[in-house]
Structure formats: structure tokens, C-alpha cells
ZANUKOL-525845 format. One record per atom (N, C-alpha, C, O, CB): x, y, z. Coordinates in steps of 0.05 Angstrom, whole numbers, plus 32768, in hexadecimal, padded with zeros to 4 digits. Glycine has a CB too. Example, Ala and Ser with C-alpha at 12.3 -4.5 7.8 and 13.67 -1.06 7.14 Angstrom:
REM ZANUKOL-525845
81087F8E809C/80F67FA6809C/81087FBE809C/811D7FBE80A9/80E27FA780B5/81017FD3808E/81117FEB808F/81028001809D/810C801780A1/811A7FF48072/
***
This chain:
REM ZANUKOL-525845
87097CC482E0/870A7CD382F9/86F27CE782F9/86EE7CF482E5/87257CE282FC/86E67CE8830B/86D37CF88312/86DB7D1B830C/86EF7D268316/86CF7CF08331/86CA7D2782FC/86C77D4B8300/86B17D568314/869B7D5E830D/86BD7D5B82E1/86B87D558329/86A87D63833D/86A27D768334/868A7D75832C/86B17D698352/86AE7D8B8332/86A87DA98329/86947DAB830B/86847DBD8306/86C77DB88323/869F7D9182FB/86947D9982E7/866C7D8982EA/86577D8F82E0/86AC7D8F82CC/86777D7582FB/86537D6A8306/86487D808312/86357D8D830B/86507D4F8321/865B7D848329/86457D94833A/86307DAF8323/86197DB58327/865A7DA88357/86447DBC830A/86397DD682FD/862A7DC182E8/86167DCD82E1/86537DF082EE/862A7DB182E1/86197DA082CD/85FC7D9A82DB/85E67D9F82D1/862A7D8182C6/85FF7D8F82F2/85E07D858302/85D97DA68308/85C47DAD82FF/85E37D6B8327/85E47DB58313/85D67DD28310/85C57DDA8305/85AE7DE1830D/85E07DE08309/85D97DD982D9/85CB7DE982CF/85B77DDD82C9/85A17DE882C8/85D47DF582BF/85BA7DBF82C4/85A47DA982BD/85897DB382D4/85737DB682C8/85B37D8282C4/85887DB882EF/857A7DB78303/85627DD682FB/854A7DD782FD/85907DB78321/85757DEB82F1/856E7E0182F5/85627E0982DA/85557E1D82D8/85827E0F82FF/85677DF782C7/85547DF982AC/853F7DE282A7/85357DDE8291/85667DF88291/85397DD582BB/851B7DC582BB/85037DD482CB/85097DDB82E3/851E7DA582CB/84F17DD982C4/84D57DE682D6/84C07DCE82D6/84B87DBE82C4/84C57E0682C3/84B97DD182F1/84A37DC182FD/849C7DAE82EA/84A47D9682EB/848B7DD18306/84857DBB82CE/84797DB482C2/847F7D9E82AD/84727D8C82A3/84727DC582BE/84A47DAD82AB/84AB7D988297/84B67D7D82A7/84BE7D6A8299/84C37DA48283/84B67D7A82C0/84B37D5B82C9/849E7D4D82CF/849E7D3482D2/84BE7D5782DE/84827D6082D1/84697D5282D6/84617D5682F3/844E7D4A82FC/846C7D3482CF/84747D6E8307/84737D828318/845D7D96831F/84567DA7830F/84847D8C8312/84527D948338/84417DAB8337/84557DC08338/846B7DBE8341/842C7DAC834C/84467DDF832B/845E7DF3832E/84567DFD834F/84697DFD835F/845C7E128312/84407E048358/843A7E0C8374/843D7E2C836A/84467E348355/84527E00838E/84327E3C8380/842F7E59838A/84457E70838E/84457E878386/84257E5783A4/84587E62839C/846E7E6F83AE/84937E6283A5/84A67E5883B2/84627E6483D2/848E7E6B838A/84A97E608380/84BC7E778378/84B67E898369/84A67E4C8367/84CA7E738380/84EC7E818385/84FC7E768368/84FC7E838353/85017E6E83A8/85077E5D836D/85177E50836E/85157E538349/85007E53833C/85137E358382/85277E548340/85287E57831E/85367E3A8312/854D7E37830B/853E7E778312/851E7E218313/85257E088304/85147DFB831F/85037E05832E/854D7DFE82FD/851E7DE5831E/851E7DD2832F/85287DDB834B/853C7DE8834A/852C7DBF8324/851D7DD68369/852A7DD18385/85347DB28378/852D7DA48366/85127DD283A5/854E7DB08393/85607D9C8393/854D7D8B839D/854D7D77838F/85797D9F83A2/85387D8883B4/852A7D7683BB/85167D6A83AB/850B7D5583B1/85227D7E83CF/85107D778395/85037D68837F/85117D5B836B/85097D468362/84F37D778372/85277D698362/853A7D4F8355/853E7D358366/85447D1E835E/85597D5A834F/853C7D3B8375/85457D1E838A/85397D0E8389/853F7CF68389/85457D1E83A5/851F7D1A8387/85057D0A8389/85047CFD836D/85037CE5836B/84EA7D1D838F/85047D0F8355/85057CFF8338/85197CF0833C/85187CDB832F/85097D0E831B/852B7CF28348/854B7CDD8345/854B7CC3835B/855C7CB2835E/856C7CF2834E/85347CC68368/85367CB5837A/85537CAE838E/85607C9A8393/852F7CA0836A/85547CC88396/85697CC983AC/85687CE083C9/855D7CF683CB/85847CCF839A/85737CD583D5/85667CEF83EE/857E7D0D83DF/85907D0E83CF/85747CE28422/85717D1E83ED/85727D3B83E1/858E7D3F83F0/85997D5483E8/85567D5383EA/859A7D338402/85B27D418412/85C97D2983FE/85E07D2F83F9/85B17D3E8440/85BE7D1483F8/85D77D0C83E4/85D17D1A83C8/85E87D1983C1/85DA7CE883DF/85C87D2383B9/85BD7D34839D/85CA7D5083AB/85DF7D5883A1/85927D358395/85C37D5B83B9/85D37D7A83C6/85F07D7583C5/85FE7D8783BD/85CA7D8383E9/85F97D5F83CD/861D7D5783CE/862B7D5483BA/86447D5783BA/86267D3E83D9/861C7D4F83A1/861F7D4E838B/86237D6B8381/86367D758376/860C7D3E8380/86117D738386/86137D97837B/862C7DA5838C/86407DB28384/85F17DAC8385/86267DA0839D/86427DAB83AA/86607DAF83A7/86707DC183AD/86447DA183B9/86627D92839A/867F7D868392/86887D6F83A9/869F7D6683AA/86987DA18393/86797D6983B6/867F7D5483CD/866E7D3883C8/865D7D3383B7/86777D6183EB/86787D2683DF/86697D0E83E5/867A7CF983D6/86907D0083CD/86497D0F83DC/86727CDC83D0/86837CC983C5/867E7CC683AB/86687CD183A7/86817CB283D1/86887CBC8392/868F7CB98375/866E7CAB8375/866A7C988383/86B17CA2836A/865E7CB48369/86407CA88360/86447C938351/86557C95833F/862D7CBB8350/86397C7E8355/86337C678347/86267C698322/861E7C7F8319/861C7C5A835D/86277C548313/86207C6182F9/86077C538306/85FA7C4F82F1/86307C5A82D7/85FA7C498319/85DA7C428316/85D07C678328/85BA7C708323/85CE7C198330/85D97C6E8330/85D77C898340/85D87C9A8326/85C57CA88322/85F07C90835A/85EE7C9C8313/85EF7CB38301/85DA7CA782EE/85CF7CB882DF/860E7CBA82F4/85D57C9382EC/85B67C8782D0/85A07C9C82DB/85967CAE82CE/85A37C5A82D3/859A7C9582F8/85827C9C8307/85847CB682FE/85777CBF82EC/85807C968328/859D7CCA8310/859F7CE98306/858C7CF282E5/85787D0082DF/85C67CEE82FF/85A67CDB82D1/85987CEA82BD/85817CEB82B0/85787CFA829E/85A17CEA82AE/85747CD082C0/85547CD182B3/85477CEB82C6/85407D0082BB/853E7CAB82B9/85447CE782ED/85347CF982F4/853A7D1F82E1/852A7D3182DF/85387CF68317/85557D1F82D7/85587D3C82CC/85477D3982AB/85447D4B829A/857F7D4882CA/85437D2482A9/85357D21828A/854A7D328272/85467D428260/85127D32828A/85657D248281/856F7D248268/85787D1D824C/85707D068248/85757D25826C/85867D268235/85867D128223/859E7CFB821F/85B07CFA8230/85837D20820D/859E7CEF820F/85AE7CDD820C/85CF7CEB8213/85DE7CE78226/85A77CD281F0/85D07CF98200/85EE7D0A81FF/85F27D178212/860A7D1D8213/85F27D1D81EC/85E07D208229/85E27D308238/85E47D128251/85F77D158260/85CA7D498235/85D77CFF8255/85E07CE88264/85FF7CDD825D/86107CD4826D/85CA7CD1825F/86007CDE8244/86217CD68249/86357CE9824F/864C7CE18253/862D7CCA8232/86307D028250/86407D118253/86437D138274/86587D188281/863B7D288242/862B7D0F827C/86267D09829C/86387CE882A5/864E7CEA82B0/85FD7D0682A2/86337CDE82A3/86457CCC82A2/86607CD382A8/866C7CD082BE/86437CC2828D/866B7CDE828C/86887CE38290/86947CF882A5/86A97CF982B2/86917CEC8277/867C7D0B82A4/86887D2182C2/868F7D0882D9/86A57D0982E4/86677D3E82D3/867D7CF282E1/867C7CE482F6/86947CD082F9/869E7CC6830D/86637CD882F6/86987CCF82E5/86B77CBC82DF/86AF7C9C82DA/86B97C8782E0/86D07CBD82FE/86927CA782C7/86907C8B82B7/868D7C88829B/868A7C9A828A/86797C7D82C0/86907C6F8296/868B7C6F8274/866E7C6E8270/86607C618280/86987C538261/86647C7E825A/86417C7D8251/86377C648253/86497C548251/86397C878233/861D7C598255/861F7C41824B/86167C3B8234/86117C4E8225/86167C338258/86127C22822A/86147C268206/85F87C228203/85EA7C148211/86287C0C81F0/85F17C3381ED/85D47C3E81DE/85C87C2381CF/85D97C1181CC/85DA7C5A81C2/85B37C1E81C6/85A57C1081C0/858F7C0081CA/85807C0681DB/85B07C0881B9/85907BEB81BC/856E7BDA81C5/856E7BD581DA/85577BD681E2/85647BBE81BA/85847BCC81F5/85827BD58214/85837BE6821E/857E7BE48236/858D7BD08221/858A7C028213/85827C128226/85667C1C8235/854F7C1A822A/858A7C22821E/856B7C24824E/85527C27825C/85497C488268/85357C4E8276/85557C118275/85637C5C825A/855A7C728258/854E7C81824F/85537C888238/85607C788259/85347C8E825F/851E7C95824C/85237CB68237/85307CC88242/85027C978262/851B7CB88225/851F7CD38218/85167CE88227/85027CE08234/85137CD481FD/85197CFB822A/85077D11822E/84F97D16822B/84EC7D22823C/85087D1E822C/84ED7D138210/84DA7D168208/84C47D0C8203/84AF7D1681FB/84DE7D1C81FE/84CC7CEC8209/84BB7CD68216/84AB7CDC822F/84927CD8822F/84CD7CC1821D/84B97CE68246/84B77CEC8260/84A87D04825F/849A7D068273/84D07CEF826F/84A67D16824F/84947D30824E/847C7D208250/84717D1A8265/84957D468231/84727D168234/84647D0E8230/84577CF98242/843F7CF9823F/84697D0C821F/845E7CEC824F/84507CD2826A/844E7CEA827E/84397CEF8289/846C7CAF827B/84607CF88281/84567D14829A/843D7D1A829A/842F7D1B82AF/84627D328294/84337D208280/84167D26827D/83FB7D1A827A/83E47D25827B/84157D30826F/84027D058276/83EF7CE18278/83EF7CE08294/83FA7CCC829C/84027CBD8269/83E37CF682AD/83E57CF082C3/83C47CDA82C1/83C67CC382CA/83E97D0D82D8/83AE7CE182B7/83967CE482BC/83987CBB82A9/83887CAA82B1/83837D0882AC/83AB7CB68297/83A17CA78289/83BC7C898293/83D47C8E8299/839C7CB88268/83B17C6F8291/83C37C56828F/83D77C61827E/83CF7C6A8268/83B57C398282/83F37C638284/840B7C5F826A/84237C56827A/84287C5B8291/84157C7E8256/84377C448263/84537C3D8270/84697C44825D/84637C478246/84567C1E8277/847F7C478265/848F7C42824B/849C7C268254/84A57C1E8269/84A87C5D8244/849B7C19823B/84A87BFA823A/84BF7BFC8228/84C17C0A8213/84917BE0822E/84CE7BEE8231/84EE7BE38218/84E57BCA8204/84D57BB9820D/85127BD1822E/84ED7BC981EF/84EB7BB281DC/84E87B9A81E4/84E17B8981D3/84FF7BB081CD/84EB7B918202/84EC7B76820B/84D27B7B8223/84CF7B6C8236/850F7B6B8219/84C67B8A8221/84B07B938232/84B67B968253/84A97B8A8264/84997B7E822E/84CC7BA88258/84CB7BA3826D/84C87BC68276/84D57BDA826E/84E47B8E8276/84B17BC4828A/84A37BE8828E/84C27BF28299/84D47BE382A1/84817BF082AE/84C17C0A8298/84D17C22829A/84C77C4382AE/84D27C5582BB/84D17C28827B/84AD7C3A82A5/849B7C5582B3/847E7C4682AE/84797C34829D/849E7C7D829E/846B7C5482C5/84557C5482C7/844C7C6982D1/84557C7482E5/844F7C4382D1/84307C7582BE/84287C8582CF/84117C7C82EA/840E7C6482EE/841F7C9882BC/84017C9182FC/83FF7C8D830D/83E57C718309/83E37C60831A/83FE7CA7831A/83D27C7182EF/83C57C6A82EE/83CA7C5282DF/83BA7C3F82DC/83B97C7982EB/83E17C5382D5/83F37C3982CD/83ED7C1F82D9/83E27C0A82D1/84107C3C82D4/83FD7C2D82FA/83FE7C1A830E/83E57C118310/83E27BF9830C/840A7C238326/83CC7C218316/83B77C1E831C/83A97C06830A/83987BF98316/83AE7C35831C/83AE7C0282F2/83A07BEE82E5/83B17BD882DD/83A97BC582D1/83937BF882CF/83CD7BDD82E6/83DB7BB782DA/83EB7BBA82FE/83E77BA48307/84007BB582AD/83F77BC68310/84027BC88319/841F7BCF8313/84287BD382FC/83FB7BBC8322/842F7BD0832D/844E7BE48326/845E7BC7831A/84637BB38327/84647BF7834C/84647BCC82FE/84707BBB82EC/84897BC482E9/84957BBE82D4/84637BB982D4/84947BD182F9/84B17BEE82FB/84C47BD1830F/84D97BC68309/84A57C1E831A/84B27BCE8328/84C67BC4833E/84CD7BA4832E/84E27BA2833C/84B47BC28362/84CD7B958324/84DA7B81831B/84ED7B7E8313/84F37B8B82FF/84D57B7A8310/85047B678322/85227B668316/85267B518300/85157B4382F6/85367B5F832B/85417B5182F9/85457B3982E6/85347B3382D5/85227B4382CF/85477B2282F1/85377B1D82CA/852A7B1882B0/84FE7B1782AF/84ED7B11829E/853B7AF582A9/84FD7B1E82C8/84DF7B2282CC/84E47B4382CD/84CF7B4E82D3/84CE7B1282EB/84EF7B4C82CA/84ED7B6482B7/84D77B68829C/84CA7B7C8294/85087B6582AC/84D97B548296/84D67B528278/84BB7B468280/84B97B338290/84EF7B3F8263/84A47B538273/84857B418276/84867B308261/84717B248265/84677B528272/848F7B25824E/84997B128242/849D7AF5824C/84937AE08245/84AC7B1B823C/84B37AFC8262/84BE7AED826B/84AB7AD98282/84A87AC28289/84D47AFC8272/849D7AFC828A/84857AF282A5/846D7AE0829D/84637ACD82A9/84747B0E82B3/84687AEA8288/84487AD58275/84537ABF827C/84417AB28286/84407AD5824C/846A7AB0827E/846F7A998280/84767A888298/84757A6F829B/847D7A988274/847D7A9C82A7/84867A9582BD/84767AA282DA/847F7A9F82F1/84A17A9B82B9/84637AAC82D3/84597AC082EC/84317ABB82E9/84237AC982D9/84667AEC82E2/84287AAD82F6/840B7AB682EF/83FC7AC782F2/83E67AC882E7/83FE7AAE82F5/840A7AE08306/83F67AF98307/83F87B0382F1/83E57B0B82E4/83FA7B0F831A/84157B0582E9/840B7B1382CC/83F57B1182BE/83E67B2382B8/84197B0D82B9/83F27AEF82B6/83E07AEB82AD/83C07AF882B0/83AE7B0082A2/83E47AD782B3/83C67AF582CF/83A47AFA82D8/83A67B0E82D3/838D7B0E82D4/83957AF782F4/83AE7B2D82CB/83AA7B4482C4/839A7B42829C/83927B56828F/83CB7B5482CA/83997B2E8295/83897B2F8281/837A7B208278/837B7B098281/83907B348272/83677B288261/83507B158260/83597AF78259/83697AF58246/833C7B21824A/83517AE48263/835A7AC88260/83557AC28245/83607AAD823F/834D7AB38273/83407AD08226/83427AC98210/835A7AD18204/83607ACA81ED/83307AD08206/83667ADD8210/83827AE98201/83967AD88206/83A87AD581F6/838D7B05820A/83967ACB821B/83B27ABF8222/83C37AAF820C/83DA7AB48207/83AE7AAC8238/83B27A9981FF/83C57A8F81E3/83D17AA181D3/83E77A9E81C9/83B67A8181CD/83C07AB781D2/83C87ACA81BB/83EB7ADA81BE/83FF7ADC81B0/83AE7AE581BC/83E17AE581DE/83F57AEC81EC/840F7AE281F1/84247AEF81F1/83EC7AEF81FD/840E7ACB81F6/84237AB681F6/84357AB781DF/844D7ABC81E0/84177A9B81F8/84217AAF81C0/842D7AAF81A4/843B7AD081AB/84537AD381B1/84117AAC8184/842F7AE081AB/843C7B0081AC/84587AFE81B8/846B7B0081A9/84297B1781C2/845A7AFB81CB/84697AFC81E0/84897AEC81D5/849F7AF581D1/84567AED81F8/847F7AD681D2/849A7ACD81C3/849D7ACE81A6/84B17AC4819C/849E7AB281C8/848C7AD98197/84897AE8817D/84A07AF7817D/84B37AF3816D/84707AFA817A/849E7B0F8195/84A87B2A8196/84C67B2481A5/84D97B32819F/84927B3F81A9/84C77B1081B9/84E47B1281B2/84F67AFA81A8/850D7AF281AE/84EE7B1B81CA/84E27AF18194/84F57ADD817E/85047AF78164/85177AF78154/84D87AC18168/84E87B10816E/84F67B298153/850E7B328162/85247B2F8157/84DE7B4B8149/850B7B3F8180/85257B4E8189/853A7B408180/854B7B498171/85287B5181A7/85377B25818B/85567B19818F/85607B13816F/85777B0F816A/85567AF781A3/85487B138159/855E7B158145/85667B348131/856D7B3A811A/85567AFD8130/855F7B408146/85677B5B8144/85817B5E8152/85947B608143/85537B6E814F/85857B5E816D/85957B60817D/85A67B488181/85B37B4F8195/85897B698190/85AC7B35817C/85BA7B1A8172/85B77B088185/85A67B0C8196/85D77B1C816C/85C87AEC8187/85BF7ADE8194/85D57ADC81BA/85D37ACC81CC/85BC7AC4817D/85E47AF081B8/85EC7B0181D0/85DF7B1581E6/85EA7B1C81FB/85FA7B0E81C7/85C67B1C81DE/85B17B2B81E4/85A97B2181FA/85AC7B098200/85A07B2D81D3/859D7B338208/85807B328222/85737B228213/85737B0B821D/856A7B51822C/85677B2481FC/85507B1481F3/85537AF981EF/85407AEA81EF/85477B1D81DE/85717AF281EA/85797ADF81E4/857E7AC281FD/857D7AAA81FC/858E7AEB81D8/85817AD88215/857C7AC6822B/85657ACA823A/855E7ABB824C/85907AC5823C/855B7ADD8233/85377ACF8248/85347AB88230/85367AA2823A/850C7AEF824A/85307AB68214/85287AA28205/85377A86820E/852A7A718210/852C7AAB81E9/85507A868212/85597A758221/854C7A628243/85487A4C824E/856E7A848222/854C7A838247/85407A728266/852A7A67825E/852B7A4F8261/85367A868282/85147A718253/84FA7A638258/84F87A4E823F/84E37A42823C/84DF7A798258/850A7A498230/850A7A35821F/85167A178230/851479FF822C/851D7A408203/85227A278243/852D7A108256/85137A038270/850B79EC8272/854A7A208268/850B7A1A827E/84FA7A0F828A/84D67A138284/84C57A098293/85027A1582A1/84CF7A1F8270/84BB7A238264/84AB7A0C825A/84BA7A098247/84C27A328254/849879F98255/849079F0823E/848579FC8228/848D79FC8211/848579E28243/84677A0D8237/84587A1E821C/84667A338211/845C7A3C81FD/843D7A2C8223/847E7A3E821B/84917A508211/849D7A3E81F8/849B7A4681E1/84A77A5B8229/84A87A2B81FD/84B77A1681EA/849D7A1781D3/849C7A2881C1/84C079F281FB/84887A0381D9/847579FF81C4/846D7A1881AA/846D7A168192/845C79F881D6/84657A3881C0/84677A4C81A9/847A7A4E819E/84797A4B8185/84647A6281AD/84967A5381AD/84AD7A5D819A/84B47A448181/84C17A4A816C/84CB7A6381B0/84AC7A2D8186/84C07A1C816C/84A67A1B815D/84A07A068151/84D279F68172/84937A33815C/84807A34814A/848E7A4B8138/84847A528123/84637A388157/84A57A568143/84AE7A6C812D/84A07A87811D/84A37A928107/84B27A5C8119/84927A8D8134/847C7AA18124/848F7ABB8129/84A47AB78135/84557AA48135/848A7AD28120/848E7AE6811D/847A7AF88118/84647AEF8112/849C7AE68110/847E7B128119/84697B29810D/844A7B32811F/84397B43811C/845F7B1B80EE/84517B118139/84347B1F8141/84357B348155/84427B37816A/841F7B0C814B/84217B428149/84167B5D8153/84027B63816B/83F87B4F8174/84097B66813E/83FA7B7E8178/83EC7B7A8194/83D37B7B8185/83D07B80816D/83F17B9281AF/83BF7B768197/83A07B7D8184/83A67BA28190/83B67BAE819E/83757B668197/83897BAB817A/838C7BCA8187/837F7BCE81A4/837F7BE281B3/837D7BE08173/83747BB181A7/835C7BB981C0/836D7B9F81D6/836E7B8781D1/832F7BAF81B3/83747BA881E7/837D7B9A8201/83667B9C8219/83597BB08221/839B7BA8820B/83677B768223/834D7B75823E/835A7B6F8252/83657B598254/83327B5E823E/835B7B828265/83687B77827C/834F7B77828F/83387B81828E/83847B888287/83607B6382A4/83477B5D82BC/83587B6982D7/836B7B6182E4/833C7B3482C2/83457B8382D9/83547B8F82F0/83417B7F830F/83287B7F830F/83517BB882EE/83517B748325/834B7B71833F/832B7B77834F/831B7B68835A/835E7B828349/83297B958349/83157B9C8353/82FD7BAF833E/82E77BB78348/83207BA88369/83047BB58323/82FF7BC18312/82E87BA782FB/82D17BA982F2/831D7BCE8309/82F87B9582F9/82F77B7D82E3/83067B8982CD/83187B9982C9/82D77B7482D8/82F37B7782BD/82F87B82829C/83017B9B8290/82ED7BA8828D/82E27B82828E/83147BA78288/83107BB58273/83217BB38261/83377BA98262/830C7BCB8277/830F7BC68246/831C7BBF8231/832A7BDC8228/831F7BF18222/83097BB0821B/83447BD48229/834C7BF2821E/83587BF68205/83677BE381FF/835D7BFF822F/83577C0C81F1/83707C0981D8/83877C1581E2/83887C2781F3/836B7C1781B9/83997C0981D4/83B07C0A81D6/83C47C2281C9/83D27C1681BA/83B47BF481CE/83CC7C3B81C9/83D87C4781AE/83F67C4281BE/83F67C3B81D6/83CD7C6D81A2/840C7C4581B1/84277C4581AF/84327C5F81A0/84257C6B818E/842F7C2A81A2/844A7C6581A9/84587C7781AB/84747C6E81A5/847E7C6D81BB/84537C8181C1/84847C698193/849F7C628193/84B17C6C818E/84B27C748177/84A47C56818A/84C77C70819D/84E17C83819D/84F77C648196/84FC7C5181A4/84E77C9881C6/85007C69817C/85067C58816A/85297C5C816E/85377C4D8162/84F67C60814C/85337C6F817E/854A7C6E817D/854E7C5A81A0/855D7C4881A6/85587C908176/853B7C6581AE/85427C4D81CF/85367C2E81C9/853D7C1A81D5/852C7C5981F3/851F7C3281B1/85167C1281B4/85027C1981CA/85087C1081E0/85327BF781BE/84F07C2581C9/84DF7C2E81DD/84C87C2B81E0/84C77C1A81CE/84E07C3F81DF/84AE7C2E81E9/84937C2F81DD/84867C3B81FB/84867C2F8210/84867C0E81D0/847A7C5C81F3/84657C5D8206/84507C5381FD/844C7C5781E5/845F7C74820F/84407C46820B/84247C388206/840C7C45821C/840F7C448235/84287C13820C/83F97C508210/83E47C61821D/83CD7C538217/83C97C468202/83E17C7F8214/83BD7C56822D/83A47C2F822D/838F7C518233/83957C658240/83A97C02825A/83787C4B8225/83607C598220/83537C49821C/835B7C348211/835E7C6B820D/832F7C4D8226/831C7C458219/83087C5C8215/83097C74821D/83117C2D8225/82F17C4A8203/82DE7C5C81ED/82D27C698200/82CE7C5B8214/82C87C4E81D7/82C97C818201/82B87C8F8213/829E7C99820B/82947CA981FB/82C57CA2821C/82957C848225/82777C838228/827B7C678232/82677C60823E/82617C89820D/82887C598231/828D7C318231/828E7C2C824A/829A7C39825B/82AC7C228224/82847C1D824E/82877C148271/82A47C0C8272/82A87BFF8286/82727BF7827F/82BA7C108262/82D57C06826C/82E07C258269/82F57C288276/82E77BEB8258/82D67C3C825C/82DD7C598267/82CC7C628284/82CF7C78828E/82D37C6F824C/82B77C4C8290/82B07C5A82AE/82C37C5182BC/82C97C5E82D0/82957C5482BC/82D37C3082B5/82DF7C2782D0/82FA7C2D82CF/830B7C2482DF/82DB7C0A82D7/83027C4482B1/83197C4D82B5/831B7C6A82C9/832F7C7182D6/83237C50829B/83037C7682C8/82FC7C8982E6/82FA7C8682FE/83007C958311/82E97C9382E7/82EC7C6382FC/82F57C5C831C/830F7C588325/83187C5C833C/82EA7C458325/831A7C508312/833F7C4A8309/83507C5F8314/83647C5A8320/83487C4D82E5/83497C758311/83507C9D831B/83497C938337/83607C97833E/83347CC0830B/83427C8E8343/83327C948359/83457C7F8369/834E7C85837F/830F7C8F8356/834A7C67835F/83557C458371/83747C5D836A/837C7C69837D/83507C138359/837B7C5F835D/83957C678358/839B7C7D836D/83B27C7C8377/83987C70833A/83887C928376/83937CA68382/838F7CA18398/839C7CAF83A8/838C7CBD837C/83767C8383A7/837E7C7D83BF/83917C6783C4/83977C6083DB/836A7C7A83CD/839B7C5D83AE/83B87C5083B8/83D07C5E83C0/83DD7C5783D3/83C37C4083A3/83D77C7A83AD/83E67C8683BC/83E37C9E83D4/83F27CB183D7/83F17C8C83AD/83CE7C9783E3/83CE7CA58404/83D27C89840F/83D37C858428/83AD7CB98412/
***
């Protein structure tokens, strides 16, 4: 059963102990308000501000657990503090491990401030989570995909743009990777797993998926230097560093190149395509 009273004083205090900065917020000139306005949680939560206000209130209808997920990522909360959200709402947490898709907090600080640079956070089965603005700008929004094309894994095989986002010498390599990485999940996570049925699907309608996987490899690794072929940019080559939060199964990945390189000028023109995509 739902605790109204006890949601509505929980999203409060949660609201009123985040500042601008720690969501990746401008703070602005003319601020009052001690935490967060309700119209900017809304905005991290991806919900209009008069259903997020109803919530604070003690009113409106029993929130969905895809509505209370959203809540607890835009408040960048933690794990314990998402299930405990949950239970005010009158749901059960959902269960922790190699699927979860809630990001840490302290994950999310950190991509807050990678405004200027490519980064995502990906899950163990590669499927993005966040992008920053310049993310989008050099692979595109890898966020909006459902189902098992979730997973770029899944897409190398079944999708050719993917493809065309990188250099065509990589593709064999990529391929071996790809079902490398989740021949490891699924015998991590068993043969009940997410991983266990994209490997299914594309073992069904796949061929070159079939041919790598009953090659049985394991262990392979990314190079440090990734080439993608951007649209209007071309080539570049960027390295790769990673970031792993080992308790979600997580990886922020931040794409840099050498500076002075002609693939650090067309990551400036990159700033530039990115900030007129969003006007």
C-alpha cells in the first residue's frame, strides 16, 4: 500500500538537498529556492511538473514502478535510497545485479561534467543508459532503443547503421568482441539470462553471429583506440578510458583524442554539430 505522507516528505527532502550543480544544472543569478524547484526535478524525471507537484502533495494516482525508477534516477539517488522509494510507493524494489539499469550517483556526477566531451554509461550487455550531449553528437541517441536492440551487441548483427558508425577494418574484430562478451555475461549470469536469449535469438536467425560464437572465444578485449566514421565529420580515432562501478555491472566510457590530431579538431567541430542539433 502506498505512504503518501511518507512519499510526499521523502521526494521533499530528497528535492531540497540536491543543488543545481550536483545534477549538471546551471545554478543561475536569482535563486530562492533551497535544493532543487519542482520543475527541474520533472525535467530530470522526465515527467510534467503538475504530476511530480501531486506527488509532493500527497495526491494524484499510485505511480507506476517505471514512474518511481525514473523518480529515483532524475533525484540521483542511491540504491537503498531507490528501494526504500519503492516501498513508500507500494512497490517491491527491484532486484540488484547484472540487470540493473540504475545509475549510481556517483556515476551521474561524474557524466554531469563530461558536458564538453563524447561519454555514455553502458550495462554489461552494452546497452547505453546515458549520453552526454556530445555523445549523441558522435554515435547518435543510443538511449531511444527497445527490446533486444537495446543491446549494440545484438545490433552489430542485425542493424547496419550500427555498423556504418565504424571503421569497416574493425568490423571482424568487432563481431569476435561482441559475441566474445556476451558468451562471458551469460556464463556469469546463467543460461536464464538476457544474455542468454539475445544469444538465442541471433543464433537462430543470425549466420555470422553463429559462425563467431561456435568459435568459442572468450577474453576479447576493446582496442584502446576506437575509429568511428561520423556522417559529416569522417574518421576519427578516439581512445577509449572506462570507468566501472562493479557493484551495477556498469561502464562509463569517455572517447578522447590526442591533442593537436586532426581527430582532436573534428572533435571541436563535434561541440559545435552537437549544440546546433539541440536548437
Amino acid at each position: 500500500m502506498i505512504d503518501r505522507a511518507g512519499l510526499a516528505e521523502f521526494l521533499r527532502r530528497r528535492r531540497e538537498s540536491l543543488q543545481p550543480e550536483d545534477v549538471g544544472l546551471p545554478r543561475g543569478q536569482r535563486r530562492r529556492t533551497s535544493g532543487l524547484r519542482r520543475e527541474e526535478v520533472a525535467a530530470l524525471c522526465h515527467m510534467s511538473t503538475d504530476y511530480y507537484a501531486r506527488l509532493e502533495r500527497e495526491r494524484g494516482p499510485q505511480p507506476s514502478e517505471q514512474m518511481i525508477a525514473s523518480i529515483a534516477q532524475g533525484l540521483h539517488l542511491s540504491l537503498d535510497e531507490r528501494d526504500h522509494l519503492f516501498r513508500l510507493a507500494g512497490h517491491h524494489p527491484r532486484a540488484r545485479g547484472g540487470v540493473a539499469e540504475h545509475i549510481s550517483p556517483g556515476m551521474l556526477r561524474v557524466l554531469d561534467r563530461l558536458d564538453d566531451t563524447p561519454a555514455e554509461i553502458v550495462t554489461e550487455l552494452g546497452e547505453t543508459l546515458r549520453q552526454t550531449r556530445l555523445g549523441v553528437a558522435l554515435v547518435g541517441d543510443l538511449t531511444s532503443y527497445t527490446g533486444p536492440a537495446r543491446s549494440i551487441g545484438y545490433r552489430w548483427f542485425t542493424d547496419p547503421a550500427t555498423r556504418a558508425i565504424y571503421a569497416p577494418e574493425d568490423h571482424d574484430f568487432l563481431s569476435r568482441m561482441w559475441a566474445s562478451g556476451l558468451r562471458e555475461v551469460m556464463g556469469r549470469r546463467g543460461r536464464e539470462s538476457r544474455a542468454a536469449y539475445l544469444a538465442e535469438l541471433l543464433l537462430a536467425d543470425n549466420e555470422e553471429f553463429r559462425a563467431v560464437w561456435n568459435e568459442h572465444e572468450v577474453g576479447i578485449r576493446p582496442h584502446d583506440v576506437k575509429h568511428f566514421v561520423h556522417p559529416e565529420l569522417g574518421r576519427l580515432d578516439l581512445n577509449c578510458q572506462s570507468l566501472l562501478d562493479p557493484q551495477q555491472s556498469q561502464s562509463l566510457l569517455v572517447y578522447t583524442a590526442v591533442p593537436g590530431s586532426e581527430s582532436y579538431e573534428k572533435l571541436q567541430l563535434l561541440s559545435v554539430i552537437g549544440a546546433q542539433a539541440m536548437h
